[in-house]
Residue, then its C-alpha position, 0 to 999 in steps of 0.5 A: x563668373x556669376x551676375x550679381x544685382x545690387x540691392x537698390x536695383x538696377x544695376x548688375x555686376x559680373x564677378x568671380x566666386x571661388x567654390x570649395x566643394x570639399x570641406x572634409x578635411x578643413x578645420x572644425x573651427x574655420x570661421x565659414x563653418x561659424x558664419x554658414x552654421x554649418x561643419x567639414x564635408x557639408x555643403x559647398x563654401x563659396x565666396x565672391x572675389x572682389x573686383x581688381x583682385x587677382x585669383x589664380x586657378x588651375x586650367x584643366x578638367x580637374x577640380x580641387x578645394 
């Protein structure tokens, strides 16, 4: 969960951002490499997940992408 503020000011929000933190074995061609610039194994890619939207997660101590 992260606060975001909004562009014109003022107001704040708090919404969900999912993070992929291993990209190593995802497709050259993956529209987020394209967007971000960037290729497979390089930085994390993260996305804010709009409200009323439902994520379903693991609970636990492990992460995965």
């Amino acid at each position: 969960m992260v606060e975001m503020e909004g562009v014109r000011g003022g107001s704040f929000v708090t919404v969900a951002v999912i993070c992929h933190t291993d990209t190593s074995q995802w497709d050259p061609e993956h529209l987020s490499f394209r967007l971000l610039g960037s290729k497979p194994g390089s930085p994390p890619v993260f996305h804010v997940i709009p409200y009323g939207h439902i994520v379903w997660a693991r609970n636990g101590g492990e992460s995965s992408s």
